[in-house]
ROVO-612445 format. One record per residue (C-alpha): residue in three letters; x, y, z. Coordinates in steps of 0.25 Angstrom, whole numbers, padded with zeros to 4 digits, always signed. Example, Ala and Ser with C-alpha at 12.3 -4.5 7.8 and 13.67 -1.06 7.14 Angstrom:
% residues 2
ALA+0049-0018+0031;SER+0055-0004+0029;
% end
This chain:
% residues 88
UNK-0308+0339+0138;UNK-0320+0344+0136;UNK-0333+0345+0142;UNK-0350+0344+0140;UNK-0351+0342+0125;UNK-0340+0346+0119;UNK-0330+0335+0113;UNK-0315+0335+0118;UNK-0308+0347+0111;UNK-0319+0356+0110;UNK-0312+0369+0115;UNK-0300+0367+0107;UNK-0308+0366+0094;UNK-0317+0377+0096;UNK-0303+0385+0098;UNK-0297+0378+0086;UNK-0310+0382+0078;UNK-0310+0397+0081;UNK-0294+0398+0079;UNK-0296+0392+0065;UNK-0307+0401+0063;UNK-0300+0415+0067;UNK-0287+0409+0057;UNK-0297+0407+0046;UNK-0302+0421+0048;UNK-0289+0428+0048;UNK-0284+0421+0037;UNK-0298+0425+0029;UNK-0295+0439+0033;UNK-0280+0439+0028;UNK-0278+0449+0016;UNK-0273+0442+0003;UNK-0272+0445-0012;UNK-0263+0460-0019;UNK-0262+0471-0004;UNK-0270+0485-0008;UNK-0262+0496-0009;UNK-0272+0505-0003;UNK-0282+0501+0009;UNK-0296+0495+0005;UNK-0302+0504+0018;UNK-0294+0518+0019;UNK-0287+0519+0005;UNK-0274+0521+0011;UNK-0261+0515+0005;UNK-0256+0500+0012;UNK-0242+0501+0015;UNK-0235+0492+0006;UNK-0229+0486+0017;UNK-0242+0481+0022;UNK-0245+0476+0007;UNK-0234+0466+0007;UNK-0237+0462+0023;UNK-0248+0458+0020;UNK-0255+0453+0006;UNK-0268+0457+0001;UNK-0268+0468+0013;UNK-0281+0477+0011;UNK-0282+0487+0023;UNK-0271+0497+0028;UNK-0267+0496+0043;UNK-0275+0505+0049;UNK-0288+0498+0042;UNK-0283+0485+0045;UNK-0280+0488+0058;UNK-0295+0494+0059;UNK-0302+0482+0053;UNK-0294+0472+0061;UNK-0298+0478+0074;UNK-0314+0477+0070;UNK-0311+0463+0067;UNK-0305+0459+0080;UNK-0319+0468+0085;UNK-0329+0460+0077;UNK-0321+0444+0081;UNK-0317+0447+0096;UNK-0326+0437+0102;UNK-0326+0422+0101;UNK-0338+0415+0093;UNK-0338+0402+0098;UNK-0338+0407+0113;UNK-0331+0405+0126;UNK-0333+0393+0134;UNK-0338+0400+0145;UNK-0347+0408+0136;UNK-0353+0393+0132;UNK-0356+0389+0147;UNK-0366+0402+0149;
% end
């Protein structure tokens, strides 16, 4: 139920919308294509055991690791807003 001027099913679609939108993200930001041998940030060598894990794999661990953690920084809010931050 919904209420004011919103249509019946409004919450579920702003929620379907922003779930779509994260999956279309993480699928962009998957590696694809030949794994490097050697790290595109530090040099270092990939394990090969991470070359077959993962295709197309570009960083080492710790870089990874380190680029993953400033993206989680740079995303951690919600765009479209909160209902209760809609009502103030």
């Amino acid at each position: 139920m919904a209420g004011g001027w919103a249509k019946d099913g409004a919450v579920q679609d702003q929620i379907d919308a922003s779930i779509d939108d994260a999956v279309k993200r993480a699928r962009s930001n998957m590696p694809s294509g030949e794994s490097l041998s050697h790290c595109e940030e530090c040099e270092q060598i990939i394990p090969e055991a991470r070359r077959k894990a993962l295709t197309g794999v570009r960083l080492c661990v710790p870089c990874q690791s380190e680029r993953d953690e400033q993206h989680n920084q740079q995303t951690s809010y919600n765009r479209r807003g909160s209902k209760d931050s809609q009502l103030r």
